[in-house]
C-alpha positions in Angstrom: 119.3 78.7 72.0 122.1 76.4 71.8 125.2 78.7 72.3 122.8 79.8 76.0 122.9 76.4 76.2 126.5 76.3 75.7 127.4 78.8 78.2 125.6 77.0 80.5 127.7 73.4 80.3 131.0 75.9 80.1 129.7 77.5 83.4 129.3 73.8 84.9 132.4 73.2 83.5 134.4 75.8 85.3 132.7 74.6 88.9 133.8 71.4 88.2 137.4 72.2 87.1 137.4 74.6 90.5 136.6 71.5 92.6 139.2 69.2 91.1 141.8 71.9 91.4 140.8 72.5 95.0 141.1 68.5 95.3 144.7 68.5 93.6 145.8 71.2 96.1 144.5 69.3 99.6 146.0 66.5 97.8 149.5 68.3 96.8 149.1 69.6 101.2 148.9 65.9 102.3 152.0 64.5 100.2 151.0 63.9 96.5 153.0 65.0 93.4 152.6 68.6 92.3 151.5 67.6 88.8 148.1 67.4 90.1 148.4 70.6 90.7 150.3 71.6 87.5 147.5 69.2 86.0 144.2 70.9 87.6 145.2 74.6 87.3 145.8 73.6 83.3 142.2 72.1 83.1 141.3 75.4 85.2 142.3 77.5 82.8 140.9 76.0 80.0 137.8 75.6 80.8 137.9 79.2 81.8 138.8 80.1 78.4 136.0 78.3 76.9 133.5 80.2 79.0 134.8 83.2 77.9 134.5 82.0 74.6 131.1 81.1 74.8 129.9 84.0 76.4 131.4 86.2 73.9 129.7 84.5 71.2 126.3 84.8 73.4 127.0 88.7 73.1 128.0 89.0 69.6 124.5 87.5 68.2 121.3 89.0 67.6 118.4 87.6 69.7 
């Protein structure tokens, strides 16, 4: 039960690193630095990888 629920903060995680990279970018359009960008496309991708991770381990076990 715990690595379903798991997946499921990773999932939330990975909508909320979407919207603050989709914030970095309208802000990068209107004049700010480009490390936000650098900075939300990082946080992107790791919370990416930790879904995968977490799903993963959902498959490999035995209900």
């Amino acid at each position: 039960m715990s690595d379903r629920i798991s997946a499921l903060i990773s999932a939330f995680g990975v909508f909320a690193a979407a919207l603050l990279f989709l914030g970095s970018v309208t802000q990068y359009r209107s004049g700010a630095s480009p490390l936000w960008v650098a900075a939300g496309c990082t946080i992107l991708l790791v919370s990416g990888y930790v879904l995968v991770r977490d799903v993963r381990r959902l498959r490999r076990r035995p209900h």
